[in-house]
Backbone as a chain_set.jsonl record, in Angstrom:
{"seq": "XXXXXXXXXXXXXXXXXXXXXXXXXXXXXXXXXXXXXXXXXXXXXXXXXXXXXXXXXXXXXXXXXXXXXXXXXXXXXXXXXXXXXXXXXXXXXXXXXXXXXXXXXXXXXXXXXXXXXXXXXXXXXXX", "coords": {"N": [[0.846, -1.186, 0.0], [0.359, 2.591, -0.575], [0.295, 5.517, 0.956], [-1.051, 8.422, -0.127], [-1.831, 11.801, -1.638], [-1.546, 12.991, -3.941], [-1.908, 12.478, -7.452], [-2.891, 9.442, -8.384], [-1.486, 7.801, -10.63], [-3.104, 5.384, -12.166], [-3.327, 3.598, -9.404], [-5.252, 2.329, -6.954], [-7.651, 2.795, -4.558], [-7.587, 1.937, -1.321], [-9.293, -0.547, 0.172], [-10.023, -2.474, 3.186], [-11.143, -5.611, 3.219], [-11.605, -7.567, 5.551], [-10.487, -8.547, 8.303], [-7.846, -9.344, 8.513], [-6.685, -8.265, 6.041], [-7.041, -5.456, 7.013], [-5.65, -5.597, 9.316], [-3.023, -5.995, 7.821], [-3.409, -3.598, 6.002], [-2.9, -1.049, 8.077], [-0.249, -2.17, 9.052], [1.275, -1.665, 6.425], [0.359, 1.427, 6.149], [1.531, 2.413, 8.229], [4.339, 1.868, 8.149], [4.848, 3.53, 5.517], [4.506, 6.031, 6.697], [6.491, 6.594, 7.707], [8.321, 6.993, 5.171], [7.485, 8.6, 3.36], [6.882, 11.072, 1.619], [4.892, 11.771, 1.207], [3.491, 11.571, 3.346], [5.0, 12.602, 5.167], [4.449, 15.055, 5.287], [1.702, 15.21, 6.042], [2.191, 14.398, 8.839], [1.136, 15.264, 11.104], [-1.833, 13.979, 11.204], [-3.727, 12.159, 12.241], [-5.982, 10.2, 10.883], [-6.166, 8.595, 7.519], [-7.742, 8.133, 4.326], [-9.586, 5.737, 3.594], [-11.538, 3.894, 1.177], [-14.407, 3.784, 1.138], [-17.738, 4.823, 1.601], [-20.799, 6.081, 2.668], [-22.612, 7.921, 0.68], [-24.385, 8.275, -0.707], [-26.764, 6.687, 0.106], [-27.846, 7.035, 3.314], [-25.782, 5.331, 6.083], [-25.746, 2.69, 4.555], [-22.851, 1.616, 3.553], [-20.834, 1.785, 1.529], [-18.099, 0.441, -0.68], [-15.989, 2.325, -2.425], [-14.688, 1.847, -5.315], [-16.222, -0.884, -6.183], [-18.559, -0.38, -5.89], [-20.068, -2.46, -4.453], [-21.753, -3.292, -1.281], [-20.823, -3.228, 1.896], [-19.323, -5.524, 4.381], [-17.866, -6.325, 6.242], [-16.975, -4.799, 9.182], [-14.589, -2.28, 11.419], [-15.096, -0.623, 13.257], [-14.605, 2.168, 15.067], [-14.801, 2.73, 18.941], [-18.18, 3.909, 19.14], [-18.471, 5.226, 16.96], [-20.295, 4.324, 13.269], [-21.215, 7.985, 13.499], [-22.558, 9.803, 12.243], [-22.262, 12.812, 12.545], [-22.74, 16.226, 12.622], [-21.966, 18.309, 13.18], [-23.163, 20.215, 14.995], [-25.101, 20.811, 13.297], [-23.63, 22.34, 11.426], [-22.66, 20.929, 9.267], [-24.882, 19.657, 7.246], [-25.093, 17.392, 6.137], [-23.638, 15.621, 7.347], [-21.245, 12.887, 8.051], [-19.291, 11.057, 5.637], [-17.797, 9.154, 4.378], [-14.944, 6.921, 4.973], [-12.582, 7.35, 7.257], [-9.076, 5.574, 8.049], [-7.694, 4.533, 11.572], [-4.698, 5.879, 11.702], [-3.009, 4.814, 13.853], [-4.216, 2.879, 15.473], [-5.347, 1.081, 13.736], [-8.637, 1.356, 13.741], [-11.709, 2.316, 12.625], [-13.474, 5.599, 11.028], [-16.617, 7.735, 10.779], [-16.211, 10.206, 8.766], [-16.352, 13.636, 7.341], [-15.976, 14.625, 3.976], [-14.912, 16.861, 2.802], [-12.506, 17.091, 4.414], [-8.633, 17.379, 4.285], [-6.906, 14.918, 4.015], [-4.153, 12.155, 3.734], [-4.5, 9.151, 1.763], [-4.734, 6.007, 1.147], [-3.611, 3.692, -0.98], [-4.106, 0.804, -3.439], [-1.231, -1.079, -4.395], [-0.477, -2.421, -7.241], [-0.333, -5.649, -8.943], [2.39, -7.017, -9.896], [3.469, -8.802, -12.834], [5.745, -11.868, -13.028], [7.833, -12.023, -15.524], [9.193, -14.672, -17.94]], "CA": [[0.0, 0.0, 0.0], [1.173, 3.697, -0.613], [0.057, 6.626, 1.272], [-0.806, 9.365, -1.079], [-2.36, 12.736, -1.627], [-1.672, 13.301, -5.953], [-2.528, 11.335, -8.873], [-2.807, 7.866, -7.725], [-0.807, 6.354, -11.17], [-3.241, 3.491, -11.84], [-3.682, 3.178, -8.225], [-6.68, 2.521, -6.923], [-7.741, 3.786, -3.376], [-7.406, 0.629, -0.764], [-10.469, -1.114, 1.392], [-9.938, -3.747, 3.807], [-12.605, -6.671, 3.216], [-11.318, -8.52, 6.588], [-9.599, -8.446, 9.868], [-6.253, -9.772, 8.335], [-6.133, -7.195, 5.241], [-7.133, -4.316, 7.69], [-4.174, -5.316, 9.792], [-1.954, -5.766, 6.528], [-3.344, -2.001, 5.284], [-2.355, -0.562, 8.919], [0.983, -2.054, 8.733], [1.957, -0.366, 5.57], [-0.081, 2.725, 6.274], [2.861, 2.823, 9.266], [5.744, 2.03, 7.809], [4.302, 4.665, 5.098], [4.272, 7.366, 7.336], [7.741, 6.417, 8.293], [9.567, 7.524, 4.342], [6.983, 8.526, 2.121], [7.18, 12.348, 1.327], [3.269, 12.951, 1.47], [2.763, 11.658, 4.751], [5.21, 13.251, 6.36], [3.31, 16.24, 5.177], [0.701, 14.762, 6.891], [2.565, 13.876, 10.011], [-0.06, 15.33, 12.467], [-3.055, 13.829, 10.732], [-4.099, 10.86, 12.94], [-6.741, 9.588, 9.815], [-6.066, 8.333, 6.464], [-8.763, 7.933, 3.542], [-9.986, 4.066, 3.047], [-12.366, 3.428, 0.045], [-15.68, 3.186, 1.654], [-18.639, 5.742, 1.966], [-22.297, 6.333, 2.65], [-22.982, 9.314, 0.19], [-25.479, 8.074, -1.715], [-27.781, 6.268, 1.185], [-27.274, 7.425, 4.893], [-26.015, 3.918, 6.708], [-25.432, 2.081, 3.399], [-21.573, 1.301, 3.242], [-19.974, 1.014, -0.116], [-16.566, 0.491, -1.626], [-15.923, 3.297, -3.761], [-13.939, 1.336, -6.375], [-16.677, -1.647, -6.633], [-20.288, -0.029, -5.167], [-20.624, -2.872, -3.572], [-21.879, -3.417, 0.303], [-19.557, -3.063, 2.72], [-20.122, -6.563, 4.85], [-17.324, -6.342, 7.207], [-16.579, -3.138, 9.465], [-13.886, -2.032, 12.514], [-15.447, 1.295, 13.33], [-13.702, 2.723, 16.38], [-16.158, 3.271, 19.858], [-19.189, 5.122, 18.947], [-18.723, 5.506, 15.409], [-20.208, 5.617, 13.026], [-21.9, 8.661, 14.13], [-22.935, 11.149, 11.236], [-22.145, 13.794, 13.379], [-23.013, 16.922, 11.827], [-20.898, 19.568, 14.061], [-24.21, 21.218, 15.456], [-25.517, 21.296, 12.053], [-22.768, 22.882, 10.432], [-22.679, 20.139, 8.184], [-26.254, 18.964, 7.425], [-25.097, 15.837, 4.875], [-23.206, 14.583, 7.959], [-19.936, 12.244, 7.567], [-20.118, 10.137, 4.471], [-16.251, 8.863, 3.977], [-14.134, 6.48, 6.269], [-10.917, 7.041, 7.374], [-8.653, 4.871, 9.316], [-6.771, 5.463, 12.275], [-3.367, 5.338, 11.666], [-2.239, 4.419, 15.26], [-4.592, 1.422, 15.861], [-6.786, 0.315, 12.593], [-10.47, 1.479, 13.702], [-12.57, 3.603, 11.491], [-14.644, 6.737, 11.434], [-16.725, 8.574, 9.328], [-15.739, 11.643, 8.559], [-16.591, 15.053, 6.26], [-15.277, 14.822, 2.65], [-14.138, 18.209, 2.668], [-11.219, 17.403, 5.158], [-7.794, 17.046, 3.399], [-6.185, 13.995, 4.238], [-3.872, 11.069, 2.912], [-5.322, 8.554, 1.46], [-4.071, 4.604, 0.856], [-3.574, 2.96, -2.364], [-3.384, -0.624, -3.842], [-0.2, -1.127, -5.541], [-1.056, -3.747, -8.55], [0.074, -6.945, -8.478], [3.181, -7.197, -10.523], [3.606, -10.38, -13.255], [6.686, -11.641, -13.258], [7.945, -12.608, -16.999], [9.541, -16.024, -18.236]], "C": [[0.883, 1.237, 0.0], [0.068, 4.798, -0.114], [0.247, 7.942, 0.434], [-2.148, 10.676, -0.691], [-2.661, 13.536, -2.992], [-2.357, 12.281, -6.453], [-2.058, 9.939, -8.062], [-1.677, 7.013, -9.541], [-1.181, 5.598, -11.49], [-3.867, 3.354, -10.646], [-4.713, 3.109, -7.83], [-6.985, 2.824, -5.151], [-7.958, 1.867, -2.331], [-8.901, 0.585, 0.128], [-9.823, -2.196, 1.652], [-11.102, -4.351, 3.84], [-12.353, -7.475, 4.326], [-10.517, -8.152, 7.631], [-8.073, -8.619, 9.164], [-6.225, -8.445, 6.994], [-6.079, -5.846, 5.775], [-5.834, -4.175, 8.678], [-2.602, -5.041, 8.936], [-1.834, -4.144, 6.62], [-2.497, -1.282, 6.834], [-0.709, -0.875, 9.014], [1.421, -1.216, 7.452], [1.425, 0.873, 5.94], [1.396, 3.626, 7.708], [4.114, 3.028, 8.972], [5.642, 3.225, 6.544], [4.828, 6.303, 5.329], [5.752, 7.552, 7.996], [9.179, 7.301, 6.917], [8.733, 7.756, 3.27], [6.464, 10.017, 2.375], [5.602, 12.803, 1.319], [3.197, 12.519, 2.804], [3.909, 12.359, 5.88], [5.078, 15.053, 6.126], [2.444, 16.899, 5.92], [0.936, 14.294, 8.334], [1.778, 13.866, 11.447], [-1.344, 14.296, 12.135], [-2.778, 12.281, 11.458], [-5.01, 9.689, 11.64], [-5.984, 9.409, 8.307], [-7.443, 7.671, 5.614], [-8.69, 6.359, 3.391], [-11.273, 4.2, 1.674], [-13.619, 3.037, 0.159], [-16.347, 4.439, 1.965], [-20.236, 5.232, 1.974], [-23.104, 7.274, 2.046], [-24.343, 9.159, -0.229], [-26.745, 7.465, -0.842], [-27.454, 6.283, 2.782], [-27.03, 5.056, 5.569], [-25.821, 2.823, 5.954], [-24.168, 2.064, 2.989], [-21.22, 0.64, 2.349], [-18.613, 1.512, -0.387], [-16.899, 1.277, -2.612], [-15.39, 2.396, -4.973], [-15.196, 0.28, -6.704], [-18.564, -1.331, -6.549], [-20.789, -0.978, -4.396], [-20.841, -2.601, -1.898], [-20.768, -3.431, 0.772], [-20.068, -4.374, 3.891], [-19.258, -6.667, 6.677], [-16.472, -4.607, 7.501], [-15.277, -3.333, 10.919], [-13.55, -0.643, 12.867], [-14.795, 1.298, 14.801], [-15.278, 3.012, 17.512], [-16.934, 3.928, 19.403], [-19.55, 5.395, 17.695], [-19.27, 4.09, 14.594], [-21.335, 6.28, 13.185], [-22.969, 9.499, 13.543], [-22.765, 12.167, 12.011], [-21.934, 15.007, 12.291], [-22.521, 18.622, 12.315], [-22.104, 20.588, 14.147], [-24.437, 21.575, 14.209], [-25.251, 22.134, 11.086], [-22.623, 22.821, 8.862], [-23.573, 19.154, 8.129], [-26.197, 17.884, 6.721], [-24.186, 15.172, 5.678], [-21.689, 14.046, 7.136], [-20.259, 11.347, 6.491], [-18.8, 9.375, 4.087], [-15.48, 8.011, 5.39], [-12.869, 6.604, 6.023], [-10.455, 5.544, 8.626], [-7.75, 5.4, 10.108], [-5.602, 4.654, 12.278], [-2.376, 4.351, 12.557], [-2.572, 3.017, 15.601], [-5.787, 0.958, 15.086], [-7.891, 0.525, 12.704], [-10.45, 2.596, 12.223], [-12.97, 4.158, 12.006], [-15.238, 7.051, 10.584], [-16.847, 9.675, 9.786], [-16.417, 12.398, 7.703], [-15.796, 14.539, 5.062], [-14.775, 16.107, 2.463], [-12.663, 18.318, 3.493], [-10.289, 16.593, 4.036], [-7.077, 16.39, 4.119], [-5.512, 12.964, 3.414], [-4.801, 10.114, 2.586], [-4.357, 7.275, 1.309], [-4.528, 3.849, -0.389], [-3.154, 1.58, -2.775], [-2.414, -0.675, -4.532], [-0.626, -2.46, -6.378], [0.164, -4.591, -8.463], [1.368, -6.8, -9.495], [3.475, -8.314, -11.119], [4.614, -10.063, -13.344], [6.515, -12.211, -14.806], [8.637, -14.05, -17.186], [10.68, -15.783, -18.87]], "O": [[2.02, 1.145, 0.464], [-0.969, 4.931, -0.764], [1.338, 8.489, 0.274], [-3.051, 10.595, 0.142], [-3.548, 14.361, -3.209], [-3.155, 11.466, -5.988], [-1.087, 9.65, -7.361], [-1.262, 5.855, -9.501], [-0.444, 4.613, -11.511], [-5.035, 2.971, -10.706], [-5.466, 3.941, -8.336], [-5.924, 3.178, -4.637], [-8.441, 0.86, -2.849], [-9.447, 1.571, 0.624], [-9.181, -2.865, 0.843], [-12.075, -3.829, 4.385], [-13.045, -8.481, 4.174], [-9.821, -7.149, 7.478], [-7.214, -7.798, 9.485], [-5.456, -7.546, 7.333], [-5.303, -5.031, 5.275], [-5.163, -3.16, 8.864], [-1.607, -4.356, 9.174], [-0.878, -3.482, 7.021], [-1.326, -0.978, 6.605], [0.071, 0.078, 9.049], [1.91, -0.097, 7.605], [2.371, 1.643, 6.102], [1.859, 4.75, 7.906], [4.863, 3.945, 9.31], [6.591, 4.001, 6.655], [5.262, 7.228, 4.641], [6.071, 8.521, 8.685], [10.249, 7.848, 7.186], [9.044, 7.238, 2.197], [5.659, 10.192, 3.29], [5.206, 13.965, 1.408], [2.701, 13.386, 3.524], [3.718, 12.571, 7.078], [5.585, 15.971, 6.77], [2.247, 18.048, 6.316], [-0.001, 13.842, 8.992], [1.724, 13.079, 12.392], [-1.813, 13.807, 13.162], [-1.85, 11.505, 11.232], [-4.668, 8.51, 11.548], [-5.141, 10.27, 8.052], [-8.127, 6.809, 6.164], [-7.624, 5.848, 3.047], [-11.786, 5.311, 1.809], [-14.067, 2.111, -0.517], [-15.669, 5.251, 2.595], [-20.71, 4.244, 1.413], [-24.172, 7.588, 2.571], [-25.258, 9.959, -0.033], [-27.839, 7.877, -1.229], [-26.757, 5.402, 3.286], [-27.744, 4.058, 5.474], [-25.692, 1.791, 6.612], [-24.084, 2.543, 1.858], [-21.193, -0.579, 2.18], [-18.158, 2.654, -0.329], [-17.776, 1.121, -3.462], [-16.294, 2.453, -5.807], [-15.441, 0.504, -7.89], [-19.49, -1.966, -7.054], [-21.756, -0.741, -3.672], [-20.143, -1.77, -1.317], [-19.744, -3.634, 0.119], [-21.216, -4.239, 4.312], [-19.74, -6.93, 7.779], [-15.869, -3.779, 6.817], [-15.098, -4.462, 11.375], [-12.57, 0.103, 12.858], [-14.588, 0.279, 15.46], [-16.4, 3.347, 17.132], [-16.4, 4.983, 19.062], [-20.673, 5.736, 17.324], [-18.918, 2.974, 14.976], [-22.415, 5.694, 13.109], [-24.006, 9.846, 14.108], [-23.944, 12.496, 12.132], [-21.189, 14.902, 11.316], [-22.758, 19.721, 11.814], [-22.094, 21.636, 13.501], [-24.01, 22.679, 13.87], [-25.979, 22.608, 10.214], [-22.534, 23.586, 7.902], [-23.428, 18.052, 8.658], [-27.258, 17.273, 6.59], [-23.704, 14.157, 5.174], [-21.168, 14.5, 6.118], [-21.394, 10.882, 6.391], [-19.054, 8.818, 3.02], [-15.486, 8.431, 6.547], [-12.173, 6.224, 5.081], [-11.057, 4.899, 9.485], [-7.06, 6.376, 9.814], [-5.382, 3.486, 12.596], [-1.481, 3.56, 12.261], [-1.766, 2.142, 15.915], [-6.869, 0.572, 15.527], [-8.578, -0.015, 11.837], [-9.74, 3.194, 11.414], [-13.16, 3.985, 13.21], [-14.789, 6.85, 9.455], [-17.366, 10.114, 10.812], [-17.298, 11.747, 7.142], [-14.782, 13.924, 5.393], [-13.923, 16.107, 1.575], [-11.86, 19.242, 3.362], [-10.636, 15.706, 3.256], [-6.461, 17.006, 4.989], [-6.085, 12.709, 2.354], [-5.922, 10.19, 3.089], [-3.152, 7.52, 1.352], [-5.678, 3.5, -0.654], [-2.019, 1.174, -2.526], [-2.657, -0.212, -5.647], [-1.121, -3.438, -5.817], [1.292, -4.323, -8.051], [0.906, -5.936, -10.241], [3.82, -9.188, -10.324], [5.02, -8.924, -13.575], [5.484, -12.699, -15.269], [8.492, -14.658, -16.126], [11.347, -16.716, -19.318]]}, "num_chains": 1, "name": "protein.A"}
C-alpha cells in the first residue's frame, strides 16, 4: 500500500474486506508514514482515507472502487456517528478514514484534506 495525496498512477484507493487485510493495510499505512514524502506532510493527521462511503444512502456502506456493500466493518467506539458539528454540516460524515495508530474507522466530512491509501497492482513476473 502507498500513502498518497496526488494522482494515484493506476492506483486505486485501498479497502480492507477482513480483519487480516485491515491489519496488513495498517501495517503499511505505518511504515508509510515512516519515508513517504506525502505523509510526512501529513505527520499530524491521525486519519487516512480508506475506500468506503455512505454518500449516496445514509447507513449504506460502499466500496468506492466496486459499489458494492460493505459486509465487514472495525469502526472505532461510537462511530459511526454522522455527526453533523451542530448542524454545520447537514449531509453529515459520508467517507471512512482509518486510524493510523490502531486500525479502527470513522466517518468523517469529505471536505477534510487527508492522505489517502492505495493498492499497488500486483506485478507479473515474466519467463
Amino acid at each position: 500500500a502507498v500513502v498518497s495525496t496526488q494522482s494515484t498512477g493506476g492506483l486505486q484507493i485501498a479497502f480492507p474486506r477482513n480483519k487480516d487485510e485491515n491489519a496488513q493495510l495498517l501495517h503499511d499505512i505505518k511504515a508509510s508514514f515512516t519515508t513517504h514524502p506525502n505523509a510526512k506532510k501529513y505527520a499530524h493527521e491521525n486519519w487516512v482515507w480508506i475506500g468506503g462511503h455512505d454518500s449516496h444512502e445514509e447507513g449504506q456502506w460502499k466500496e468506492i472502487k466496486t459499489n458494492e456493500l460493505i459486509t465487514w466493518f472495525n469502526w472505532e467506539w461510537s462511530q459511526p456517528d454522522n455527526w453533523t458539528k451542530g448542524n454545520q454540516h447537514q449531509e453529515g460524515q459520508d467517507c471512512i478514514g482509518i486510524r493510523r495508530t490502531n486500525g479502527k474507522w470513522d466517518d468523517s466530512f469529505i471536505h477534510h484534506e487527508r492522505p489517502y491509501v492505495c493498492e499497488c497492482p500486483d506485478k507479473k513476473l515474466k519467463n
